[in-house]
PLY file of the C-alpha trace (Angstrom):
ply
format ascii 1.0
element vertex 362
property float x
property float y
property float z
element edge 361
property int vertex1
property int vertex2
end_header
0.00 0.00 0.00
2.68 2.23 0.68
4.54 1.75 -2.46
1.26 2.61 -4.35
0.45 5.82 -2.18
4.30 7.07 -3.11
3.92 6.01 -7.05
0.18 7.96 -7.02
1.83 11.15 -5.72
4.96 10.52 -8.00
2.19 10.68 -10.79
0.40 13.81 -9.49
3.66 15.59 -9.39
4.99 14.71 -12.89
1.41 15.75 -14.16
0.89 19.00 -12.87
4.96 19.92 -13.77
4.11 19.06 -17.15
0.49 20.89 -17.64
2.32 24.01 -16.05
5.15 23.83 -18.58
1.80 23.67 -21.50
0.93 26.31 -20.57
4.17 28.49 -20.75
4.85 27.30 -23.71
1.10 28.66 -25.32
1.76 32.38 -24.45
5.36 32.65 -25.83
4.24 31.19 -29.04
1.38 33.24 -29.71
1.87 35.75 -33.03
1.99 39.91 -32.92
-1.11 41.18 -34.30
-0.22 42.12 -38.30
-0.87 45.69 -39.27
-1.86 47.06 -43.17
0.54 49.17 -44.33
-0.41 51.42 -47.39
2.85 52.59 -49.77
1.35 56.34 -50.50
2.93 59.23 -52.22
2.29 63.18 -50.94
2.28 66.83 -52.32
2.79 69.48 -49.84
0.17 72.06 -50.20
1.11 75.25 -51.20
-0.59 78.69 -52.45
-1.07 79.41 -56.14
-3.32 81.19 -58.15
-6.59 79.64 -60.23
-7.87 80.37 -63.67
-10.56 78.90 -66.03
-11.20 79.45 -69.89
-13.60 78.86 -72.31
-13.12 78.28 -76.06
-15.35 79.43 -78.58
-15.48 79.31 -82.44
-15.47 82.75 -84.23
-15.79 84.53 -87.97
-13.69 87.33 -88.88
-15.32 89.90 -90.18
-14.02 93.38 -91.19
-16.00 96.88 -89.71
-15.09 98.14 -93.53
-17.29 95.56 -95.81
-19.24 97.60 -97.86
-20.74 97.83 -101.34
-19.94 101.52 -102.97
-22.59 102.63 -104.95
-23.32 105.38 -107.61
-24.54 108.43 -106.62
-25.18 109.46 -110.12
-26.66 108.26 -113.10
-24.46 107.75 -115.91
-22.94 105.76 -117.88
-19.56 103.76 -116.13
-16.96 104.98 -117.79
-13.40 103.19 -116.28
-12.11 101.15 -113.32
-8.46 102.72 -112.68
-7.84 99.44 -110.34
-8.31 95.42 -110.21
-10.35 93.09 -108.22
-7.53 92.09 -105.54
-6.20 95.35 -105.86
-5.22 97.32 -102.39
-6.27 100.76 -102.31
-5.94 103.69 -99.96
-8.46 106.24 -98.44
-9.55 108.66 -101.13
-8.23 106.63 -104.37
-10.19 106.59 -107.26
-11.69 103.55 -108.12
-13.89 104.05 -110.79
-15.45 107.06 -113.30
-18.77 107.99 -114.65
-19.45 109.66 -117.53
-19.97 113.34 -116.66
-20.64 115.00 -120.14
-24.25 115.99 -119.63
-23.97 117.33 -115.94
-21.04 119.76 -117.53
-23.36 120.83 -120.09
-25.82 121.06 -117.35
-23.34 122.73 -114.55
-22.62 125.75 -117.59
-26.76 126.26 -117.86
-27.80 126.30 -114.39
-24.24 129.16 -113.96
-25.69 131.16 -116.52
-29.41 131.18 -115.02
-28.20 131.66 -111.98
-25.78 134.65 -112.67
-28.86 136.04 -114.43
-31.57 135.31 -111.52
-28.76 137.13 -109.07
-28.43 140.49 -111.24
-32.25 140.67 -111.27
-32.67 140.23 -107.71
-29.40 143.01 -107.14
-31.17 145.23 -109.26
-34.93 144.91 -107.92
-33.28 145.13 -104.18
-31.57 148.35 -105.41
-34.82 150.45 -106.95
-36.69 148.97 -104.14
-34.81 149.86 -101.35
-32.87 153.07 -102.42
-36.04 154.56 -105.03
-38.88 152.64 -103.84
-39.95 151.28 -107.42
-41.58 148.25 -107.88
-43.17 146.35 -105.21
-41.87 144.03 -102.28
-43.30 140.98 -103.95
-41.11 141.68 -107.21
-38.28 141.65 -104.94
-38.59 139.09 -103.33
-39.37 136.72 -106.32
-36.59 137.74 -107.45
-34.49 136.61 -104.16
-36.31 133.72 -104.16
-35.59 132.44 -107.95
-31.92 132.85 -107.27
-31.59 130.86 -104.12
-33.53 128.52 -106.10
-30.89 128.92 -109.06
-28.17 128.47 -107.14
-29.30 125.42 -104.44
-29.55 123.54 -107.97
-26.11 124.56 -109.06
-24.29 123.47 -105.67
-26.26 120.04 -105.81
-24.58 119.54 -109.55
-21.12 120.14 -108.47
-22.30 117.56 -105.95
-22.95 115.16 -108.53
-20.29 115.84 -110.52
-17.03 115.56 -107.74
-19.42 111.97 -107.25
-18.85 111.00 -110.81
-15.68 109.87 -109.41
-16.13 106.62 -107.30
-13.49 106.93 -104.44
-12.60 104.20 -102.09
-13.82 105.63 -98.20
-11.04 103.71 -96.49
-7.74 101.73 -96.94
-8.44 97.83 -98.31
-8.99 95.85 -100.84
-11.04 95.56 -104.09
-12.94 92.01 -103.70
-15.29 92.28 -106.32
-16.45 94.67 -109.34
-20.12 94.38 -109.81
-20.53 96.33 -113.00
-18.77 96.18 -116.40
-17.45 99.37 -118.20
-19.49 101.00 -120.12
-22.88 99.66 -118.36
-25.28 102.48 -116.91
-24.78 103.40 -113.53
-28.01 104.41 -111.26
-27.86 106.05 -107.67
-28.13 103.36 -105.29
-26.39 100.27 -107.70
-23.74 98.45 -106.18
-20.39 99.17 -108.27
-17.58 97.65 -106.13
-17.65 95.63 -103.00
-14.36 97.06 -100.77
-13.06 95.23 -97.69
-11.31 97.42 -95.43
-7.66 96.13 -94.21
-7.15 97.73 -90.82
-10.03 97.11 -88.88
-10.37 92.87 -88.36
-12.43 91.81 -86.12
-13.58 88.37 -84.86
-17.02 87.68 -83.78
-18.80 84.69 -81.94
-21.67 83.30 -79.85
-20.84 83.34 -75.87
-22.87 80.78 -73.78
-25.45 83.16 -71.55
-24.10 81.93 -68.47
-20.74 83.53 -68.66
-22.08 86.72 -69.51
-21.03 87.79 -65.63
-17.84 86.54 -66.99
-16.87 88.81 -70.33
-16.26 92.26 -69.85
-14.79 95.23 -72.43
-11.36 95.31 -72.54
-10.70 91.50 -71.75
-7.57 89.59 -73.30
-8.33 86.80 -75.80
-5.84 84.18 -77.40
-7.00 83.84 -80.56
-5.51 81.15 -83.29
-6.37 79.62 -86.72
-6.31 76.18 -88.05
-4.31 77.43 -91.01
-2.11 79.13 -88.33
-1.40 76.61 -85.39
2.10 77.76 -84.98
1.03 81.25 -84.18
-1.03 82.77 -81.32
-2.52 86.14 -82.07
-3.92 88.68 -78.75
-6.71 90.49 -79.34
-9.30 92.49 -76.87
-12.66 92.25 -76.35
-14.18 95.69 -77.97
-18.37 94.42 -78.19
-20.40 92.84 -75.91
-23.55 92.78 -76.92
-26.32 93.55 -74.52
-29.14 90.81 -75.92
-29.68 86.93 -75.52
-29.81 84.89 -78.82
-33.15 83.13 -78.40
-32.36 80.03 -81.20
-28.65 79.30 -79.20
-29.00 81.33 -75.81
-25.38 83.11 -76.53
-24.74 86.88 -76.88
-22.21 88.21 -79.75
-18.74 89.60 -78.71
-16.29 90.71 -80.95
-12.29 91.24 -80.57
-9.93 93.46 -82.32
-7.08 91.80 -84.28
-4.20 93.06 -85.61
-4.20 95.27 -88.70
-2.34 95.02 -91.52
-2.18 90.81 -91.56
-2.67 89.96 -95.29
-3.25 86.36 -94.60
-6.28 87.19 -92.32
-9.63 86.95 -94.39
-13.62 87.51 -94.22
-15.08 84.75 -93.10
-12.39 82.75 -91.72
-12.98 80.67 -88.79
-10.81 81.06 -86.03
-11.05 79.37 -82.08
-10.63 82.07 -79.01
-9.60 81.50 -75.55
-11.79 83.68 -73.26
-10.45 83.33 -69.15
-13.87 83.23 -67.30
-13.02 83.06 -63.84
-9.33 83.77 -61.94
-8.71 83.57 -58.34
-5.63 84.19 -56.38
-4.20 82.04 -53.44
-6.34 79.49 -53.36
-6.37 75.44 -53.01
-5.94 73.45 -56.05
-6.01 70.03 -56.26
-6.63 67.01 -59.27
-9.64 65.46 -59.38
-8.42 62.05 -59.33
-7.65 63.03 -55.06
-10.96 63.22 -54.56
-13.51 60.69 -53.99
-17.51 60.67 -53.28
-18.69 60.00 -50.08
-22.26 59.45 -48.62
-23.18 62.19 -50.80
-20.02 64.54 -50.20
-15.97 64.62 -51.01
-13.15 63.27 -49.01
-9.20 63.57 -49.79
-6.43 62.22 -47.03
-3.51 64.25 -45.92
-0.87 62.77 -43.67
-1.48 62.52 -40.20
-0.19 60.81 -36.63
-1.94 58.53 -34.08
-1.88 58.49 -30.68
1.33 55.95 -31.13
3.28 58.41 -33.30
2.91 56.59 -36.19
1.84 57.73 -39.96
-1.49 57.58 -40.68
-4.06 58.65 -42.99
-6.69 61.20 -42.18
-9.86 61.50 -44.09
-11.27 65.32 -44.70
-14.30 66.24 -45.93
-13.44 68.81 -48.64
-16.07 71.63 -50.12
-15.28 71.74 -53.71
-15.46 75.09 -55.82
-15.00 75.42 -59.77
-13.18 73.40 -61.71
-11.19 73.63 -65.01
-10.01 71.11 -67.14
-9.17 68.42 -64.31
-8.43 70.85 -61.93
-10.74 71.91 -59.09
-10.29 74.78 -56.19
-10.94 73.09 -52.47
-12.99 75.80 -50.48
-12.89 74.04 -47.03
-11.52 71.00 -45.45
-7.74 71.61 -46.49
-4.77 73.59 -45.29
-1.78 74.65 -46.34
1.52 73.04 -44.79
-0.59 69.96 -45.21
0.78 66.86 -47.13
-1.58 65.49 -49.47
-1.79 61.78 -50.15
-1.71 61.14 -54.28
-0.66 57.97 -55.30
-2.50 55.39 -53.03
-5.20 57.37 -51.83
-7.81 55.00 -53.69
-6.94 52.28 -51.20
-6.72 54.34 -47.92
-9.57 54.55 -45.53
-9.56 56.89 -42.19
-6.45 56.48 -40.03
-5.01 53.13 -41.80
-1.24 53.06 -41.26
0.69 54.15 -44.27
4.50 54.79 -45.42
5.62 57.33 -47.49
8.03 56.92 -50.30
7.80 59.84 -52.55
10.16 62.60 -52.65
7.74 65.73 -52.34
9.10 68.07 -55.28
5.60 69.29 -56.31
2.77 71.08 -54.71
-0.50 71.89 -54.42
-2.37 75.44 -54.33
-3.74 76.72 -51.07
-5.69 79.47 -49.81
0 1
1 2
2 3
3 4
4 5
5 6
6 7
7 8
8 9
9 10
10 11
11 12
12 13
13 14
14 15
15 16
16 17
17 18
18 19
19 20
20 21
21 22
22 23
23 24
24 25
25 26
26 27
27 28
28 29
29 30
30 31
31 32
32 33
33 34
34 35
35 36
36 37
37 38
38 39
39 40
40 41
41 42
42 43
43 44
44 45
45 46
46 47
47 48
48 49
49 50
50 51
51 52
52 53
53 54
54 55
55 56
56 57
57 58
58 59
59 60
60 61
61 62
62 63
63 64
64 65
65 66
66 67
67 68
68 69
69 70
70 71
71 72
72 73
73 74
74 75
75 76
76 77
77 78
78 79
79 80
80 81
81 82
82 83
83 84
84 85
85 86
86 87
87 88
88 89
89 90
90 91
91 92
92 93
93 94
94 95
95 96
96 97
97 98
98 99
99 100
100 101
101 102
102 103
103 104
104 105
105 106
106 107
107 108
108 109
109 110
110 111
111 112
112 113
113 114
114 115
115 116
116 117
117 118
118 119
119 120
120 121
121 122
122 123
123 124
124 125
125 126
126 127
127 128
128 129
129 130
130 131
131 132
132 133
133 134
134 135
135 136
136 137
137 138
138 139
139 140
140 141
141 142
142 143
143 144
144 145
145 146
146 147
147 148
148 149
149 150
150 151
151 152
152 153
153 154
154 155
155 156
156 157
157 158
158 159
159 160
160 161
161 162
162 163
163 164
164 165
165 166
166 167
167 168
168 169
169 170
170 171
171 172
172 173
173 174
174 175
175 176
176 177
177 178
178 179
179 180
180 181
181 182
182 183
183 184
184 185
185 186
186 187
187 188
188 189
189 190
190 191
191 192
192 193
193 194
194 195
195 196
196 197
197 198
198 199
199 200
200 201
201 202
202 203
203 204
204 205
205 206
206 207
207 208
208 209
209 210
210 211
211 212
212 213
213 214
214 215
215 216
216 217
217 218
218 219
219 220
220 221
221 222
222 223
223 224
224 225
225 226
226 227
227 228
228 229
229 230
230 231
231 232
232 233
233 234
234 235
235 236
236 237
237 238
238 239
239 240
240 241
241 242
242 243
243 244
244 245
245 246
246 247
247 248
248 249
249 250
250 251
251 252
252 253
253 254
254 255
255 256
256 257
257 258
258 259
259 260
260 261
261 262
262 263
263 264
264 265
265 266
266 267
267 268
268 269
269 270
270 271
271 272
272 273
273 274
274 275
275 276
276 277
277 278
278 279
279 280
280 281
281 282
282 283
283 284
284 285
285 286
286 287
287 288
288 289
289 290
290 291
291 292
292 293
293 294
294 295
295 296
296 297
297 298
298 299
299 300
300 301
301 302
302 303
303 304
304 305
305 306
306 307
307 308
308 309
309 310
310 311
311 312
312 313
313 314
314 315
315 316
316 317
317 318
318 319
319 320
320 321
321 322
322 323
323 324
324 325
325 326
326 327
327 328
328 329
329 330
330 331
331 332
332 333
333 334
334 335
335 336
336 337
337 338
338 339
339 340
340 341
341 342
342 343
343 344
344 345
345 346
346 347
347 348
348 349
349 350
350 351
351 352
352 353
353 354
354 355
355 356
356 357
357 358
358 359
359 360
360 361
């Protein structure tokens, strides 16, 4: 009995010495807890300025596109230029015949010398002698005014048998031939002026808080897409197209370009909107959320390490793929770029980028 007393406590002993050593061995072995680590890239954020545009197809047109007509009726006698021809202020252009109005100019001199000794002489005896009556005299006044009024308006028509060009430019087209008859009011030459281009197009109504007098405008043409001309707004016109809701502007262009014409079409580059020292981010940083935006900047946790931080950002406008952040950012703040589509609020991340750009802040 004794024997088997001392081998049951031997067994008691050995059994308890080795659950004890179990359960030593359990907690050493147990695994650290495995934290996600996001590889992200930042931008610090920085101030810059902001500035949208708004391209719009335009005609050129001229201020100087007129058809010259006669003033006189007659027949044409010669062009002294060429269609294609350039031609300055007060040239010559064309002549009418003006053999009948100098027969006619010599007649109406004559009667009108006559009618004005008459009237001297009635004025004289009626004034001075008091013969004749005051209605004599003043038929006779009358009858030369008459006289002469007709002679001033044929010297009129005569300096108008000459056809003059009204400003510098170019001879497109001649509508009549030589020696056809001339009538006031008939188109003889259509005359493009050469100084004053001007491009014209349709704004959208809602920027018309955004075009103003005097504004800058790129302006280029497909047959010219190695040059970039400047031009300023000069018209803004004051009424709503009703078929395409846009209102007309037109900018001054250069004079003096020979290779501009009528009726080109040409694309212009109108900056609706600029704002100074504000945030400015891409909008591939920003990401919908329960019906808002969120971007992540760089951040710590209570343990010191990097984290990100989820902000809810108020967007403004936006150009291009560009868009100004109103609220929710500041500057000195890194912004998280690459990676950000994987992040969610305060997940660990490491940063490998080297931060050589930036991004606009108010």
């Amino acid at each position: 009995m004794r024997t088997l007393k001392l081998n049951h406590i031997l067994l008691l002993s050995v059994a308890t010495l080795f659950a004890a050593c179990s359960g030593d061995t359990s907690q050493t072995d147990a695994p650290e807890e495995v934290v996600k680590t996001v590889n992200v890239s930042t931008i610090p954020i920085e101030p810059t300025d902001f500035a949208s545009y708004l391209r719009v197809v335009g005609t050129v047109e001229t201020s100087n596109d007129i058809m010259i007509s006669a003033e006189v009726t007659g027949k044409l006698l010669s062009y002294s230029v060429n269609e294609g021809d350039k031609v300055r202020k007060g040239q010559v252009i064309a002549r009418i015949d003006d053999a009948k109005l100098k027969q006619e100019k010599a007649r109406l001199e004559a009667v009108t010398a006559q009618s004005l000794d008459n009237y001297e002489r009635l004025k004289q005896v009626y004034e001075q002698e008091g013969i004749g009556s005051e209605m004599e005299y003043l038929n006779a006044k009358y009858a030369y005014e008459q006289n002469n009024s007709a002679l001033q308006s044929l010297k009129v028509d005569l300096a108008n048998t000459e056809i003059k060009a009204p400003f510098n430019g170019s001879v497109e087209t001649i509508m009549i031939e030589e020696g056809e008859i001339a009538s006031p009011g008939m188109p003889v030459v259509r005359l493009i002026g050469s100084d004053n281009y001007i491009i014209s197009a349709g704004v959208p109504a809602r920027y018309a808080s955004a075009v103003s007098l005097g504004d800058k405008v790129e302006v280029w043409f497909d047959s010219m897409m190695d040059e970039r001309l400047e031009g300023t707004i000069t018209y803004v016109g004051n009424s709503i197209n009703a078929s395409n809701r846009t209102f007309r502007i037109e900018v001054k262009l250069p004079g003096n370009r020979n290779d501009l014409k009528v009726d080109m079409i040409g694309n212009m580059v109108l900056k609706t909107l600029s704002l100074d020292n504000v945030i400015v981010v891409s909008e591939e940083f920003v990401y919908s959320k329960d019906d808002g935006y969120t971007m992540y900047v760089i951040a710590e946790n209570e343990e010191g390490k990097t984290i990100a931080e989820e902000r809810i950002v108020d967007l403004g406008p936006s150009y291009k793929t560009n868009v100004v952040v109103e609220g929710g950012l500041q500057a000195g703040e890194k912004l998280i770029t690459i990676g950000s589509a994987f992040l969610n609020d305060g997940m660990r991340v490491s940063v490998i980028n080297k931060e050589n750009n930036a991004v606009a802040a108010q």
